[in-house]
N, C-alpha and C positions, 0 to 999 in steps of 0.2 A: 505462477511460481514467484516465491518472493524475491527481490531484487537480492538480496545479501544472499545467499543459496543459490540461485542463479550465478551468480557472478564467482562467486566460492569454487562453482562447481567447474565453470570454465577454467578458473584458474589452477583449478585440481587434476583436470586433465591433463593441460598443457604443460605442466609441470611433467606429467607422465608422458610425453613425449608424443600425443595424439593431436591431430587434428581439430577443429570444433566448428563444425557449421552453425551459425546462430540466425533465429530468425523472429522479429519484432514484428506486430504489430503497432505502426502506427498514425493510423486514421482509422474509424467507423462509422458507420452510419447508425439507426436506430434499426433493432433487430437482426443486426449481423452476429453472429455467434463469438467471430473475433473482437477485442475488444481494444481497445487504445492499450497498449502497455504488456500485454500478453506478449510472452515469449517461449522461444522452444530452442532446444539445444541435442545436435547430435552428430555425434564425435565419430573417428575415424575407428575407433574398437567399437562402435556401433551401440554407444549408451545413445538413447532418447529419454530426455525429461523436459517435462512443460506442454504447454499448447498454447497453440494460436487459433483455438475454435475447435477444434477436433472434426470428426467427420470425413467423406472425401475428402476436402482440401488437404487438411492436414496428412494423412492417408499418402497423396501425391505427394506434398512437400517431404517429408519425411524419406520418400523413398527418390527424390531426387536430392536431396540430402546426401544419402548412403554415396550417390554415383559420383559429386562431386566435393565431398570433403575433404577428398585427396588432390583432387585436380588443383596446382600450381597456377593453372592462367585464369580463374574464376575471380570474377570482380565480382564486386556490392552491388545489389542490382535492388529494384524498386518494382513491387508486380501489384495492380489493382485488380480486384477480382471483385465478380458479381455473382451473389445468389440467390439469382432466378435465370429461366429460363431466355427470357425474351429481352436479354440486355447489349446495352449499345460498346459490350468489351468484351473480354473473357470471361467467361462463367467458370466456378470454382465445381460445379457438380451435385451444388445443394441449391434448396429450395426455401428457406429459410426468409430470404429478401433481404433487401439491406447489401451493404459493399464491406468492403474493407482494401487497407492498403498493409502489404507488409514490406519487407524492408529483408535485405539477405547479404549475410558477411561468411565467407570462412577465416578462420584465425587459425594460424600456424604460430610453434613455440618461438621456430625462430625469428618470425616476423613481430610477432603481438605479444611474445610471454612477458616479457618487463612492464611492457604496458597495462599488460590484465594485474599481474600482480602490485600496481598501484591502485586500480580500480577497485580490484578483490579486499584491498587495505582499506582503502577509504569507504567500499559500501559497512563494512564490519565496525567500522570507525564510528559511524553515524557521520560521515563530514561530506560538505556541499563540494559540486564540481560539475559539470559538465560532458557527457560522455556524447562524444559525436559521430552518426556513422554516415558517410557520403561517398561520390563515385570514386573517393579514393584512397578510402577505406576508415579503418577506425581511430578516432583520439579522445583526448581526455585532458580536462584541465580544471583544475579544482579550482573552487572558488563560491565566494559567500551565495546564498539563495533568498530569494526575498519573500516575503508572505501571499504576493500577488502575482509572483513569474509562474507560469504553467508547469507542469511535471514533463509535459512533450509538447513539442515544436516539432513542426512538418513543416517547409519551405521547396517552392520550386515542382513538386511533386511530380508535372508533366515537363517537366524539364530535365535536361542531361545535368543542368545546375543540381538536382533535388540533392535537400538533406536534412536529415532527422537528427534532434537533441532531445536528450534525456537527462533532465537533474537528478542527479544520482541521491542528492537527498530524498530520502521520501517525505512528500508532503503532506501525508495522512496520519496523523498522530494521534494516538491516547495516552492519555496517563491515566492512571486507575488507585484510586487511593481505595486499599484493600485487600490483603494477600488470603483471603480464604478460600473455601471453594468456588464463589460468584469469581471472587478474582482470577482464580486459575482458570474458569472454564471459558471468561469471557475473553482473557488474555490468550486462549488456545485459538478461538474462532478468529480473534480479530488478525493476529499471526497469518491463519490462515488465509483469509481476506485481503495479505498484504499491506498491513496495516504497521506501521512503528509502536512498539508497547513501552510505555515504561510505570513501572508500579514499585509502590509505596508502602511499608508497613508500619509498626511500631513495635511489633512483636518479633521476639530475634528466632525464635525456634520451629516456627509453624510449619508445620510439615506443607501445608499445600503452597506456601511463601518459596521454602526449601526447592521442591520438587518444580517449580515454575520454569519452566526449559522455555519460555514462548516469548516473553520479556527481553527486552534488547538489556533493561538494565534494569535493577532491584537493590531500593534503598531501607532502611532501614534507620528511622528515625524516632528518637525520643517524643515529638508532639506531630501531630499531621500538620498541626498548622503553619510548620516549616515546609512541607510538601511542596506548594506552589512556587516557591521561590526559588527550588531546583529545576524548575521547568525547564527547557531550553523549548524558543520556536513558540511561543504560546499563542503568537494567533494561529498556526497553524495546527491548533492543537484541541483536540475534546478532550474532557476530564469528566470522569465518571468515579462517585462517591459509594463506596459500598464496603464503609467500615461495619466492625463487629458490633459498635454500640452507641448511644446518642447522643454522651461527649466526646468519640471520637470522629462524628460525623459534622457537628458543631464545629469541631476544631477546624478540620479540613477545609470546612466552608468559607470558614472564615480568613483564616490563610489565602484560600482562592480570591476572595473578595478584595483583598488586600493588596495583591498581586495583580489583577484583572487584566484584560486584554485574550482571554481564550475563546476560540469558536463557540463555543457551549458549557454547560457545565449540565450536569447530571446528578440527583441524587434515588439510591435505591432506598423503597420502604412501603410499609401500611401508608395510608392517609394519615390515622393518626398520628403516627410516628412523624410523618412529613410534617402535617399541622404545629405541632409542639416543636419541631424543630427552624420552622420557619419564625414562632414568635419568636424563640430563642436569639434567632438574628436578628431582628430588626430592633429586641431589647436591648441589645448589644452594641446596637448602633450602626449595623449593618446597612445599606440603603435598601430602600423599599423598591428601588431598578433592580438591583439584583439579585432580591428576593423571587421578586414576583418573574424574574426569566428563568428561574430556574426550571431546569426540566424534571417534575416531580409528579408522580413516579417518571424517572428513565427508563424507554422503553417504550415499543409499541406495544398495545393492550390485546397482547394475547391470552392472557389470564396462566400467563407461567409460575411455574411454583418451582422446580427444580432448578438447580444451577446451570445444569444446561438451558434448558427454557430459558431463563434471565439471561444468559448471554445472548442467546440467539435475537431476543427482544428486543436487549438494549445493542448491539450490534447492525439490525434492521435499521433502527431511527437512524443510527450514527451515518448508516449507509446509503438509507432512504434523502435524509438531508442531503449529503455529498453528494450527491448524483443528481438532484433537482435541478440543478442549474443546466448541467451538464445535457442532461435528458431533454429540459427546452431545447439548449442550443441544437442538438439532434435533427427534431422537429424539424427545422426550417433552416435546414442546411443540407445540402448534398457534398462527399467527398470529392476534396478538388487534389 
């Protein structure tokens, strides 16, 4: 569930005068269903959205949920769960393998409402801060995020000390120079993904530019090659090129290049297309580093033609990369 929707949604409750049980995952192992950052929410009129893995566990959670959303003496409490059978704690009911830890709050309006709706302001905001949940209970304190601080922090975890932090910025960015249909449908998936969108046009009328509900934000500029420079976050950030035509793909590039410092850049096209546009840079005096990094085609080679296909494509690499590291550390770590 996405951070800004999530947080929207609690504050929309509590605003209505309901309860909100909320529940985080945060630790994983490699093959746990739950994942780092997964959440669920469910309120005293008895809304559930999100998940923390789904299945039995969730199943459980959910309906110990219902029994204490209302309960006034219920603290934050920290529960590790294993799935498989033959484990050295509690088993969650699955078989799957792998652990996870989650993390459990109830928020009452009149305890948490001011505070969510800070929270709820700054995820909508796009601004950095800090949302902390520990034995005693929840806070939140805004403030700058840097390119290498973690998205979650787990501390203490077998301790009465534990506590979890969540940078409320998200640190999974795209920019997508392109509002057509590539744009819209890649900007739909990556949305979906949890992903920060911000995209780019030149064209003031496009209907799929228009229609783009998925985009945190949507600019509209005279040359692409201004694009880059409205970045905000650019190391934390992919940018994926999939203009209408191959001066305005030039343009963008070159802007990017100018600008530099992004996790990746991306362009979509034929070879040829790519070809002719790579001399184009380098005639231009483009450097031949950031030529030749470019990710060209963007995307894994699934041999996509549709707009969907191309999203899902270049979506995979963005997601495939991000997770590489992430997926070692896995490997050769057990949840502590």
């Amino acid at each position: 569930m996405h951070r800004v929707r999530f947080w929207s949604t609690v504050d929309r409750l509590l605003r209505a005068g309901e309860n909100v049980f909320v529940a985080f995952v945060v630790q994983h192992t490699l093959h746990s269903p739950g994942t780092t950052g997964a959440r669920l929410l469910v309120s005293s009129g008895r809304t559930v959205d999100g998940t923390i893995g789904g299945g039995a566990m969730e199943f459980a959670v959910v309906n110990r949920a219902h029994h204490v959303v209302s309960d006034p003496g219920f603290e934050p409490e920290i529960h590790h769960l294993y799935h498989r059978e033959d484990a050295p704690g509690e088993t969650s009911g699955m078989i799957c393998a792998g652990e996870q830890i989650n993390v459990y709050c109830v928020l009452s309006p009149s305890v948490d409402g001011t505070l969510i709706e800070k929270i709820a302001d700054a995820a909508r905001s796009d601004r950095s801060g800090a949302v902390t949940i520990d034995a005693s209970g929840l806070s939140f304190a805004e403030g700058n995020a840097e390119s290498a601080e973690p998205q979650y922090v787990l501390e203490g975890a077998d301790t009465s000390e534990w506590m979890f932090r969540e940078q409320l910025l998200n640190l999974r960015r795209v920019a997508i120079m392109g509002g057509g249909h590539c744009g819209l449908a890649l900007s739909r998936l990556l949305y979906q993904l949890g992903f920060e969108v911000t995209l780019y046009e030149t064209r003031k009328d496009v209907e799929t530019f228009v229609d783009n509900t998925f985009a945190r934000s949507k600019t509209i500029l005279p040359s692409y090659e201004e694009a880059a420079e409205r970045i905000e976050h650019t190391g934390l950030t992919d940018v994926v090129v999939m203009t209408t035509d191959f001066p305005s793909d030039v343009a963008a590039l070159k802007g990017i290049a100018t600008t530099g410092g992004f996790r990746s850049v991306g362009l979509m096209g034929s070879p040829a297309k790519i070809h002719r546009i790579q001399k184009e840079l380098r005639a231009s005096g483009v450097s031949h580093q950031f030529v030749d990094a470019l990710r060209a085609p963007v995307g894994l080679p699934i041999h996509s033609n549709t707009p969907e296909e191309i999203a899902v494509s270049v979506a995979a690499q963005i997601v495939q990369d991000r997770n590489a590291e992430e997926a070692e550390r896995l490997r050769t770590r057990e949840v502590r």
